[in-house]
N, C-alpha and C positions, 0 to 999 in steps of 0.2 A: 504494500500500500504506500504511496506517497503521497507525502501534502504539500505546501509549497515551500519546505525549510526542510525536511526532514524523509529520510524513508524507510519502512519499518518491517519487517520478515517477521513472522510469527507463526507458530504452531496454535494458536490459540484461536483463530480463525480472523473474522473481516470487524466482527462486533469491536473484538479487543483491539486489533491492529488500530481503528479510528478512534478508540479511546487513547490511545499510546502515544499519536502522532496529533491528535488534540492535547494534550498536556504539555506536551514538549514543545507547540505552535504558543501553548499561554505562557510558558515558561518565558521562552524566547520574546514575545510580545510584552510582557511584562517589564524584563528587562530593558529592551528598545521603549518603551512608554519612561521608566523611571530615569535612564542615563539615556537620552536621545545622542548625545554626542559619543557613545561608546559602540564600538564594535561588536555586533551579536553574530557573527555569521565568521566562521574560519576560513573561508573563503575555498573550501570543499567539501563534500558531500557531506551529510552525518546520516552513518546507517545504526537503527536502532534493532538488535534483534532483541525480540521481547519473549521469553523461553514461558511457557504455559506453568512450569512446574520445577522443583528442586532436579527433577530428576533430567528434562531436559537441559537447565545451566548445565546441569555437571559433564553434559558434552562439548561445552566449550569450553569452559571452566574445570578441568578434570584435576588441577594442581591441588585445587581447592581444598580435594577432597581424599587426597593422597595421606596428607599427614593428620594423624588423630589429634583431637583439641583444635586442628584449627577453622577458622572464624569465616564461615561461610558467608560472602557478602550477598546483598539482597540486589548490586548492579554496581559497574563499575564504567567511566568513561575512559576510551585508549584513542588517543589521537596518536592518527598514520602518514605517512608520508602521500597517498593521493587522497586516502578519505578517513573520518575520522569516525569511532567504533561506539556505541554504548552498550552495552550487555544488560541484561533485565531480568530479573523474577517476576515473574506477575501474579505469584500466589505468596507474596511475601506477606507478613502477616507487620501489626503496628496500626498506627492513625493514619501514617503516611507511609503508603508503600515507594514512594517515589521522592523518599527523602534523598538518599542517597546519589543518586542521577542529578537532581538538582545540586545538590553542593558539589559534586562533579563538573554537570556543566557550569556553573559558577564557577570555578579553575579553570576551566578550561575561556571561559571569557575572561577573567584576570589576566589571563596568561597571555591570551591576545591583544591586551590592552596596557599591560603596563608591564615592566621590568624590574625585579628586585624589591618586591615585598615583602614587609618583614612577614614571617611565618607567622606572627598571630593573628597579626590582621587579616592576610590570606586566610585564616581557617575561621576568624572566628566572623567572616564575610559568605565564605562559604557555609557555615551553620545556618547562621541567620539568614539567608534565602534558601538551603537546605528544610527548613521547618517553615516553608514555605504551603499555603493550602490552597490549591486554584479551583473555584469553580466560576459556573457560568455567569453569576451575577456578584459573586466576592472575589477577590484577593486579597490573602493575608498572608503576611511578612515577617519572619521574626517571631513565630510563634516558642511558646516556650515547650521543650523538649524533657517529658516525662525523666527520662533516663539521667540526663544532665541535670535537674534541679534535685535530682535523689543523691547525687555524689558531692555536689557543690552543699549538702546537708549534712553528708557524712563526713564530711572534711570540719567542721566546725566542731 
């Protein structure tokens, strides 16, 4: 399926694919609406394959799953030399299953955009449009992350 920024392969059939390639249209719109003068587009393709289930990532992802204890990710974004890659669960479980993909793509537009960020601002830019929640009449930014305000408690 393609839409007009993005194009997306799925086992999941045509339903999900225009779900996938709709989020990642608000993502991208989003960002162009907030920083008009920034770069949203890497200036080649972005293929989104969106895996129906754990079991098909772990055919693209097979490292993953190699070593015991380690941390299965729910999507990761890999910028290529002609086109650049997202990988996807779509039966990932959370508030936001496409948390991940967005603070990706957010690197990945940082990266297009500027040079030699300090690392917390990088990540903690990518969080915060990470916990990002699109629908069709909201966007919301900067949501607060279950997981991180339970550590930043334990820490005290």
């Amino acid at each position: 399926m393609r839409s007009p920024h993005f194009t997306v392969q799925t086992n999941a059939g045509e339903k999900e694919a225009r779900r996938v390639a709709d989020q990642f249209e608000q993502i991208r719109n989003m960002f162009h609406s907030a920083f008009s003068s920034m770069r949203v587009d890497p200036g080649q393709p972005i293929v989104i394959v969106a895996a129906k289930n754990e079991n098909t990532l772990k055919l693209f992802l097979p490292e993953e799953w190699e070593a015991k204890g380690h941390i299965h990710h729910a999507g990761l974004y890999q910028p290529g030399e002609d086109k650049d890659y997202v990988v996807m669960r779509l039966d990932s479980e959370g508030e936001n299953p496409f948390h991940t993909l967005y603070h990706e793509y957010t690197h990945a537009l940082l990266r297009l955009n500027f040079s030699n960020l300090p690392l917390w601002f990088n990540e903690g830019l990518a969080e915060f449009f990470g916990n990002s929640t699109l629908g069709d009449k909201e966007i919301r930014t900067g949501t607060i992350d279950p997981g991180h305000l339970y550590l930043l408690n334990q820490a005290n």
